[in-house]
CHARMM internal coordinates of N, CA and C (Angstrom, degrees):
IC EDIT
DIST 1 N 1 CA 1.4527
DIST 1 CA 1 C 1.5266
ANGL 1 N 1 CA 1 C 111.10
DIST 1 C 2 N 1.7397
ANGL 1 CA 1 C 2 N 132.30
DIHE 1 N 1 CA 1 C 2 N -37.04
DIST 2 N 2 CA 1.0581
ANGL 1 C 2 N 2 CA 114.23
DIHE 1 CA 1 C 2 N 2 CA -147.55
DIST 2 CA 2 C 1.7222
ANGL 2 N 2 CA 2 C 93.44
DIHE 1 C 2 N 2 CA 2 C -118.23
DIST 2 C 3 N 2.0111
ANGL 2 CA 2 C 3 N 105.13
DIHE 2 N 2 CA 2 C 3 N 13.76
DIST 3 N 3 CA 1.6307
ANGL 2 C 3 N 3 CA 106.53
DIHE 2 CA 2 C 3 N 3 CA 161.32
DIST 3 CA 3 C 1.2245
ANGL 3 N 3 CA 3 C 102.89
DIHE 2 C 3 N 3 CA 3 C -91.40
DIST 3 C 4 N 1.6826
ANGL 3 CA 3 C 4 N 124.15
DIHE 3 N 3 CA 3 C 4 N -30.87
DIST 4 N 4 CA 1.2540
ANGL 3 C 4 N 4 CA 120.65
DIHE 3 CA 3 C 4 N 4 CA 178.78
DIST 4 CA 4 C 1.8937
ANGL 4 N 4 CA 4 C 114.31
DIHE 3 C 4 N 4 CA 4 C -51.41
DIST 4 C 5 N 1.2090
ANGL 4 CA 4 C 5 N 98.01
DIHE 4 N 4 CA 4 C 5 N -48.36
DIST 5 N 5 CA 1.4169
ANGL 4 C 5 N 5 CA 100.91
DIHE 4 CA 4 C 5 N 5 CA -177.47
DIST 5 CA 5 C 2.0106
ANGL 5 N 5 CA 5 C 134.87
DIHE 4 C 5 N 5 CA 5 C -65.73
DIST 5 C 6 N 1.5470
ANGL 5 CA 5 C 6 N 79.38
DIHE 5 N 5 CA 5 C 6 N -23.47
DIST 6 N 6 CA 1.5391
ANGL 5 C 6 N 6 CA 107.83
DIHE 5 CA 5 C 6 N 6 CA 175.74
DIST 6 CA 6 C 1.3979
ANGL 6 N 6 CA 6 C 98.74
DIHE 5 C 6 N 6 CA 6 C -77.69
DIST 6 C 7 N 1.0944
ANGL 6 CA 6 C 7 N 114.30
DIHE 6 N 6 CA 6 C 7 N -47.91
DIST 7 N 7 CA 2.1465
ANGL 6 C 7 N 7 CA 116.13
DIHE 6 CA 6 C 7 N 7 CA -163.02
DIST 7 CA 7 C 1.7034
ANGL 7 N 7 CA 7 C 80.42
DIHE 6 C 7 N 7 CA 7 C -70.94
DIST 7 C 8 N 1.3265
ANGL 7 CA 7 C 8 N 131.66
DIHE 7 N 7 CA 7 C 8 N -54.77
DIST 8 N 8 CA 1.5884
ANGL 7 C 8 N 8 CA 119.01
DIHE 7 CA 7 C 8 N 8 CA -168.66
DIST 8 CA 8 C 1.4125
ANGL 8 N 8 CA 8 C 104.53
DIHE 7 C 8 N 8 CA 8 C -39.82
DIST 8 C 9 N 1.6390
ANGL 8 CA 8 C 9 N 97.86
DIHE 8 N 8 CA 8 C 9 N -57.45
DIST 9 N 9 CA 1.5869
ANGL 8 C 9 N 9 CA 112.26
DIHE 8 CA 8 C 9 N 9 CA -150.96
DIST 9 CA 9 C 2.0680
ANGL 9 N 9 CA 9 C 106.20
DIHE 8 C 9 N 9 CA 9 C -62.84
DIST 9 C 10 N 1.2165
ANGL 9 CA 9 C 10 N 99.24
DIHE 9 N 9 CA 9 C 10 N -23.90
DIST 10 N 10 CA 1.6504
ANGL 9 C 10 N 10 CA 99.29
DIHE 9 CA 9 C 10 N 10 CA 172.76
DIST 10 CA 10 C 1.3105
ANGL 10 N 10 CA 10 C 122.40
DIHE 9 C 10 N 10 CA 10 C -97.09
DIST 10 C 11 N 1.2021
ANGL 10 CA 10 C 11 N 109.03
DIHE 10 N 10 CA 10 C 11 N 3.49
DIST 11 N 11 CA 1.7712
ANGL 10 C 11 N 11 CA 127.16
DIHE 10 CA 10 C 11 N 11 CA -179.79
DIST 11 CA 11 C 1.5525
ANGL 11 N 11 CA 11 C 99.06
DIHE 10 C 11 N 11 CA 11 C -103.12
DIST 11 C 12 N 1.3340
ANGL 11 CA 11 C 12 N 130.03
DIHE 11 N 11 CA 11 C 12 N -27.56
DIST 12 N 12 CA 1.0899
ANGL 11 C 12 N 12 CA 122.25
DIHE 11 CA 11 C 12 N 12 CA 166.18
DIST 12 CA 12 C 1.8150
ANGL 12 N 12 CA 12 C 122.90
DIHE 11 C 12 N 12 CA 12 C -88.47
DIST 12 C 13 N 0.8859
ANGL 12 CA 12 C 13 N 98.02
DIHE 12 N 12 CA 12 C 13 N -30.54
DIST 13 N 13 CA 1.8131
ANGL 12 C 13 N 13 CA 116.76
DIHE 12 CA 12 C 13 N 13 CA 150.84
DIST 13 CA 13 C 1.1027
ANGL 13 N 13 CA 13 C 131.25
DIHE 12 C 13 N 13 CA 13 C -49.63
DIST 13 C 14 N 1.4266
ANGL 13 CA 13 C 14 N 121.79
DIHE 13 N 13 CA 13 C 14 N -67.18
DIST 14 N 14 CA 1.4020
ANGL 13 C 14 N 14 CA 109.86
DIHE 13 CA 13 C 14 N 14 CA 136.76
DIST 14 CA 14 C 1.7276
ANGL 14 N 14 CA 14 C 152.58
DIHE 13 C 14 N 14 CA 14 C -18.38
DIST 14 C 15 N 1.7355
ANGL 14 CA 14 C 15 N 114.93
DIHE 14 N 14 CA 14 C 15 N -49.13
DIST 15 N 15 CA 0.9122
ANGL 14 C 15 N 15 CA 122.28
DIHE 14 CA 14 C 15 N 15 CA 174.08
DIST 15 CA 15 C 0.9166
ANGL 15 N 15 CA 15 C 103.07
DIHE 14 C 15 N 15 CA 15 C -93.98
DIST 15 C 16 N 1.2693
ANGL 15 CA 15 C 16 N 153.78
DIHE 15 N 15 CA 15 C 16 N -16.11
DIST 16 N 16 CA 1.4676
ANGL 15 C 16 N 16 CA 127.95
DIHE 15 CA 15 C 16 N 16 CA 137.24
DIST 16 CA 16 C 0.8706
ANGL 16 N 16 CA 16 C 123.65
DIHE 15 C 16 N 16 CA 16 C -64.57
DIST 16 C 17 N 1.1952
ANGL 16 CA 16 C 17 N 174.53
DIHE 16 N 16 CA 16 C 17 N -27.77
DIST 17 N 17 CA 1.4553
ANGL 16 C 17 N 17 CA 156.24
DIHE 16 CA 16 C 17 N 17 CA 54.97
DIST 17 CA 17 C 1.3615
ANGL 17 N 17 CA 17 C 98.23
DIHE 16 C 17 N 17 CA 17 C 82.52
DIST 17 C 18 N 1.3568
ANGL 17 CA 17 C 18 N 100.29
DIHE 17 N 17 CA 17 C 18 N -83.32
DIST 18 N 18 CA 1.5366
ANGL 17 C 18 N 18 CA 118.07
DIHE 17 CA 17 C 18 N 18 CA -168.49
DIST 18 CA 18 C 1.6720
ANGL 18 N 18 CA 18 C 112.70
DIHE 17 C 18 N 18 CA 18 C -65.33
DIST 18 C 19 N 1.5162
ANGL 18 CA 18 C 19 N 100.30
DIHE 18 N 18 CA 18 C 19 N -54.07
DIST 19 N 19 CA 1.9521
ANGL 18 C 19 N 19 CA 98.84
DIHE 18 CA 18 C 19 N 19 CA 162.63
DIST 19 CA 19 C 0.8967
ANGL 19 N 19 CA 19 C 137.42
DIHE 18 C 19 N 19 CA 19 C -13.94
DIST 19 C 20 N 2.1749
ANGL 19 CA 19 C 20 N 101.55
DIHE 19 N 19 CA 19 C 20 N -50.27
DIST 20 N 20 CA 1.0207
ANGL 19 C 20 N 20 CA 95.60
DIHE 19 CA 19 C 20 N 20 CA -142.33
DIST 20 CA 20 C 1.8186
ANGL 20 N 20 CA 20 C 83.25
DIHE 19 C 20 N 20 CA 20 C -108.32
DIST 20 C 21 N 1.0677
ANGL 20 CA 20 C 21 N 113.75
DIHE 20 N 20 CA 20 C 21 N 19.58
DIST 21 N 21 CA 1.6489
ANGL 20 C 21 N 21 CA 114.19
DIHE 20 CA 20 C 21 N 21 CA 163.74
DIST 21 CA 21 C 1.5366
ANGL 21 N 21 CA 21 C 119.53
DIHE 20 C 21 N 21 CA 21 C -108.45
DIST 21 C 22 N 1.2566
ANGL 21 CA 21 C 22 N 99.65
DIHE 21 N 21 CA 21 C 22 N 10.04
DIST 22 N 22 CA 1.4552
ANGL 21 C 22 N 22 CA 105.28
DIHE 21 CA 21 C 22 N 22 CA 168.68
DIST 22 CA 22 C 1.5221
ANGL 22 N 22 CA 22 C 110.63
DIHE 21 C 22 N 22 CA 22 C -55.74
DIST 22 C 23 N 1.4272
ANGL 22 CA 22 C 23 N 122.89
DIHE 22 N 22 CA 22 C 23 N 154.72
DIST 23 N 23 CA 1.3498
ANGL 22 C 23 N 23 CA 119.90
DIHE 22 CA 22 C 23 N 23 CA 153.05
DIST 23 CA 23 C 0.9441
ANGL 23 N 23 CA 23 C 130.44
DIHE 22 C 23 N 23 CA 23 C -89.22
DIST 23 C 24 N 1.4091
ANGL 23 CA 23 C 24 N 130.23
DIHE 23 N 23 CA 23 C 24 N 139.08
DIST 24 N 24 CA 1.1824
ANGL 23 C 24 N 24 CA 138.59
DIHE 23 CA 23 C 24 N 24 CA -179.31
DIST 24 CA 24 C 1.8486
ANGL 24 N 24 CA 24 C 117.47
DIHE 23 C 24 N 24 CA 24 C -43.49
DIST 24 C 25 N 1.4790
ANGL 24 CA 24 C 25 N 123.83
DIHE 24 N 24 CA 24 C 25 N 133.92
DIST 25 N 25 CA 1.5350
ANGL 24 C 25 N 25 CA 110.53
DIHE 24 CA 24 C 25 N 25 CA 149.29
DIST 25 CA 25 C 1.5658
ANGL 25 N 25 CA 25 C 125.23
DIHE 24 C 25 N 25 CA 25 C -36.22
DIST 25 C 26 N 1.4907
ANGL 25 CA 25 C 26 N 104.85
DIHE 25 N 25 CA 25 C 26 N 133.70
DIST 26 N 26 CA 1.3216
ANGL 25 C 26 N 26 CA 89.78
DIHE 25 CA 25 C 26 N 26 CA -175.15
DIST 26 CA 26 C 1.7495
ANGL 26 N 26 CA 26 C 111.79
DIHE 25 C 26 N 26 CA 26 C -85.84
DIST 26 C 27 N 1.5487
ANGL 26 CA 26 C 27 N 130.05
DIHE 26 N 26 CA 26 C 27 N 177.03
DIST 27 N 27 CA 1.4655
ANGL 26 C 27 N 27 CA 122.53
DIHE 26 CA 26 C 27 N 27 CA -146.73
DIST 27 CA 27 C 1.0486
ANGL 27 N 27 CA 27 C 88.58
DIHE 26 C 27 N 27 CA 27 C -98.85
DIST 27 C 28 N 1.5884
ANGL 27 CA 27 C 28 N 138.24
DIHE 27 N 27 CA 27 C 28 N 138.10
DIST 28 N 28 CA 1.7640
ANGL 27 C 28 N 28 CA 133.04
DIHE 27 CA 27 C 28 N 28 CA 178.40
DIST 28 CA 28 C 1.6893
ANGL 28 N 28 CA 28 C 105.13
DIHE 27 C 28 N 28 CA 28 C -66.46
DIST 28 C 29 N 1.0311
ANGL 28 CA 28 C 29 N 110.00
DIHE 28 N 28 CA 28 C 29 N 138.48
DIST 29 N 29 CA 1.7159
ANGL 28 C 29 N 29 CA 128.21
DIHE 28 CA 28 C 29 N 29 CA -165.43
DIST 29 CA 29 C 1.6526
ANGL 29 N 29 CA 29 C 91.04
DIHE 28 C 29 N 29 CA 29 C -77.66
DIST 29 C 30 N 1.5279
ANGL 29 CA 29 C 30 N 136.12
DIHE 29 N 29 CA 29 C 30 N 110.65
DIST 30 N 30 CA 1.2197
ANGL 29 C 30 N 30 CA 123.81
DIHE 29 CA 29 C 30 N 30 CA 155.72
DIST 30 CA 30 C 1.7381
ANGL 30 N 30 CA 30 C 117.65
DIHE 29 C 30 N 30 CA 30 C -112.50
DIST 30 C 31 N 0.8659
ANGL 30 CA 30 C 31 N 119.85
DIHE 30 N 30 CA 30 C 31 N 133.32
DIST 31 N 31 CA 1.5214
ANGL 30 C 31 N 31 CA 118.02
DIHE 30 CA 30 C 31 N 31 CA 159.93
DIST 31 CA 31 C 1.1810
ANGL 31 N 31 CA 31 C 118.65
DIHE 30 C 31 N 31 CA 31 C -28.07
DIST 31 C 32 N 1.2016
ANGL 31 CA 31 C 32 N 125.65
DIHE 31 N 31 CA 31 C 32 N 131.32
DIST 32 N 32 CA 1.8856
ANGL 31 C 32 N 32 CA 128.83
DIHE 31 CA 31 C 32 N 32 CA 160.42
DIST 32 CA 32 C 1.0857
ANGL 32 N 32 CA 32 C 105.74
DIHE 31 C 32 N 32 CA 32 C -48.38
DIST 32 C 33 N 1.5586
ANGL 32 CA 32 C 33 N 133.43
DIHE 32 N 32 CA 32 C 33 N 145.95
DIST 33 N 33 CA 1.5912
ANGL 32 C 33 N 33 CA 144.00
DIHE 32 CA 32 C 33 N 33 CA -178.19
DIST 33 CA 33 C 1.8852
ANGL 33 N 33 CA 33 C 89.01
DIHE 32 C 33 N 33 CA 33 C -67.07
DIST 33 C 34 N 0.9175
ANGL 33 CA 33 C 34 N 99.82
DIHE 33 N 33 CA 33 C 34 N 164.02
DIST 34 N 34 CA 1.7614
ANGL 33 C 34 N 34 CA 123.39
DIHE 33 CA 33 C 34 N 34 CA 168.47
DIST 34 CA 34 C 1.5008
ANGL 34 N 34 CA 34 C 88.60
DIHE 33 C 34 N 34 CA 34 C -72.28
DIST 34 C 35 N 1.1740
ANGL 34 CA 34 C 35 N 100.42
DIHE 34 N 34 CA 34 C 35 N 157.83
DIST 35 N 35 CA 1.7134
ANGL 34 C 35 N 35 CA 129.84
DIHE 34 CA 34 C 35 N 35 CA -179.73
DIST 35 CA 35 C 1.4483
ANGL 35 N 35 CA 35 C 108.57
DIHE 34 C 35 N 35 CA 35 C -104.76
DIST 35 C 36 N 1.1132
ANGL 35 CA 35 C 36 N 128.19
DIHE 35 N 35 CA 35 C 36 N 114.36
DIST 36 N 36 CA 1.5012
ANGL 35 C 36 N 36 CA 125.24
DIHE 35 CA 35 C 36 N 36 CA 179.62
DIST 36 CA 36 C 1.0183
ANGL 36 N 36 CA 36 C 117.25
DIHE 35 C 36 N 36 CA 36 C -45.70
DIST 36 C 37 N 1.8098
ANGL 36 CA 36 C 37 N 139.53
DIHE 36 N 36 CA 36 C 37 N 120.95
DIST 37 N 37 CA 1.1285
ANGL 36 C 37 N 37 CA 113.70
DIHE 36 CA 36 C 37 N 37 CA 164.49
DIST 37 CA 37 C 1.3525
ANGL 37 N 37 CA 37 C 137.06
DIHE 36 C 37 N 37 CA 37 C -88.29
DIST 37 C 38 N 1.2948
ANGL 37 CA 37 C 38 N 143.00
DIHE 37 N 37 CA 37 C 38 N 144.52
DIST 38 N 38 CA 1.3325
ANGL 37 C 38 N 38 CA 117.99
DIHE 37 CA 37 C 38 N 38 CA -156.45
DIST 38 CA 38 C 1.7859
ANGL 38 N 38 CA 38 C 114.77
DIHE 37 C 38 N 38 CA 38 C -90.02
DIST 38 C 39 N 1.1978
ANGL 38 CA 38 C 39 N 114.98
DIHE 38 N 38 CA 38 C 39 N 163.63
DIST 39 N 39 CA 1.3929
ANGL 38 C 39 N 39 CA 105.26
DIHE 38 CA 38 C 39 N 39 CA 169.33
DIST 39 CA 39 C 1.4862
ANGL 39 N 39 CA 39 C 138.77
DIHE 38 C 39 N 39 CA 39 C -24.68
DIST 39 C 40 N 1.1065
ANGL 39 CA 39 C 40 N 114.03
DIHE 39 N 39 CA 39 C 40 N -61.91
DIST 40 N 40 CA 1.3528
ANGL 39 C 40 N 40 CA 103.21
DIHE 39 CA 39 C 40 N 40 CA -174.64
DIST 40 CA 40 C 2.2790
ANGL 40 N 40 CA 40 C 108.39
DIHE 39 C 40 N 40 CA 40 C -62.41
DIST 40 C 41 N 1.4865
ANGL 40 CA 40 C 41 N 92.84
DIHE 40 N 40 CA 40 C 41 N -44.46
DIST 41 N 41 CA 1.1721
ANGL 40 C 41 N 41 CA 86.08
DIHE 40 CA 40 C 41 N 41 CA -175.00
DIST 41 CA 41 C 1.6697
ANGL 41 N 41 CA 41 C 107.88
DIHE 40 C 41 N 41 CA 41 C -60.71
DIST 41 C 42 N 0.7246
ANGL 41 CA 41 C 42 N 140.83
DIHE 41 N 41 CA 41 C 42 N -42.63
DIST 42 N 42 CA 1.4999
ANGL 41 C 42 N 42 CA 145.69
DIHE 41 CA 41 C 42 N 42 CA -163.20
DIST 42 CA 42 C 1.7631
ANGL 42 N 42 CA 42 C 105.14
DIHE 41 C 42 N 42 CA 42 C -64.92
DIST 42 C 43 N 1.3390
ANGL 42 CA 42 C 43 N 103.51
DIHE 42 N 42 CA 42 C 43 N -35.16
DIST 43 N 43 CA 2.0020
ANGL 42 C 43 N 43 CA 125.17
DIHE 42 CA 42 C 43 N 43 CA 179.97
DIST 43 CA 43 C 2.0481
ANGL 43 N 43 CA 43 C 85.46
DIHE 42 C 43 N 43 CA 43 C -67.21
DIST 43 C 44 N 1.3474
ANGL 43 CA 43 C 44 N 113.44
DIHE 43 N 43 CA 43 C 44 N -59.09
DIST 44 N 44 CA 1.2253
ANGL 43 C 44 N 44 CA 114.65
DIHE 43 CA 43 C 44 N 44 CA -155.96
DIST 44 CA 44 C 1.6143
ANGL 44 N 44 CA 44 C 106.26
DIHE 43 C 44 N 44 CA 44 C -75.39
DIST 44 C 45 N 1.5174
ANGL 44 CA 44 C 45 N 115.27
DIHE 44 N 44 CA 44 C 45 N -14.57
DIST 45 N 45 CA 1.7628
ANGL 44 C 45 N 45 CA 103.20
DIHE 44 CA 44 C 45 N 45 CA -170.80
DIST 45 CA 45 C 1.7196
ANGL 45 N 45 CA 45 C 80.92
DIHE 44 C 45 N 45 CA 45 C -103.23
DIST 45 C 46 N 0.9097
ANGL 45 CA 45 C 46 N 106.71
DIHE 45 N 45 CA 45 C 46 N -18.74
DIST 46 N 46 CA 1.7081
ANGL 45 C 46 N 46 CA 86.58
DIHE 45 CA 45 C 46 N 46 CA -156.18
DIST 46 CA 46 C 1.7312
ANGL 46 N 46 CA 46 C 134.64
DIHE 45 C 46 N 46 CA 46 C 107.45
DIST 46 C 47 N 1.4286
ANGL 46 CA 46 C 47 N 95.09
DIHE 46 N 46 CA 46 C 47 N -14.21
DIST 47 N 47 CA 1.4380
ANGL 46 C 47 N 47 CA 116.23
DIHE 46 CA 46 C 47 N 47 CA -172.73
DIST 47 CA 47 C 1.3492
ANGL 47 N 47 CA 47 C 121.87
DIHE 46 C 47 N 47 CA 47 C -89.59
DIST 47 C 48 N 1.3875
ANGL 47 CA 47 C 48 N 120.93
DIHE 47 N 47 CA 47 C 48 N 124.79
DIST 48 N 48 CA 1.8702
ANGL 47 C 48 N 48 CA 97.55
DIHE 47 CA 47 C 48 N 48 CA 174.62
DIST 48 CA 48 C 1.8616
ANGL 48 N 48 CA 48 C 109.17
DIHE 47 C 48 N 48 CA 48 C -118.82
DIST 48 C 49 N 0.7179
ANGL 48 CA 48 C 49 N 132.45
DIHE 48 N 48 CA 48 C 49 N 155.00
DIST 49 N 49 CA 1.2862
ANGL 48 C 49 N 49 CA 137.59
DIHE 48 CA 48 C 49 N 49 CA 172.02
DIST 49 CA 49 C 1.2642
ANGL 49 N 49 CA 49 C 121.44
DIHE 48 C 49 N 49 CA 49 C -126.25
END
COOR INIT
IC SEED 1 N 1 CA 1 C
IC BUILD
């Protein structure tokens, strides 16, 4: 009974163990938002957003 409980208790030790060396998901790559441009510049390129 108390190898049964030991073999659990290191089988669950283990997989955490191992869990917790998993690697992380990696972070999805997004572009930086556009930068507002302000009035005058936007009058002077021509551009509006």
């Amino acid at each position: 009974m108390l190898t049964r409980v030991t073999r659990g208790l290191v089988a669950l030790g283990l997989t955490l163990a191992i869990a917790a060396c998993a690697t992380a998901p990696a972070a999805s790559i997004q572009p930086p938002p556009m930068k507002q441009l302000d009035a005058k510049t936007q009058l002077e390129s021509g551009r509006r957003y």
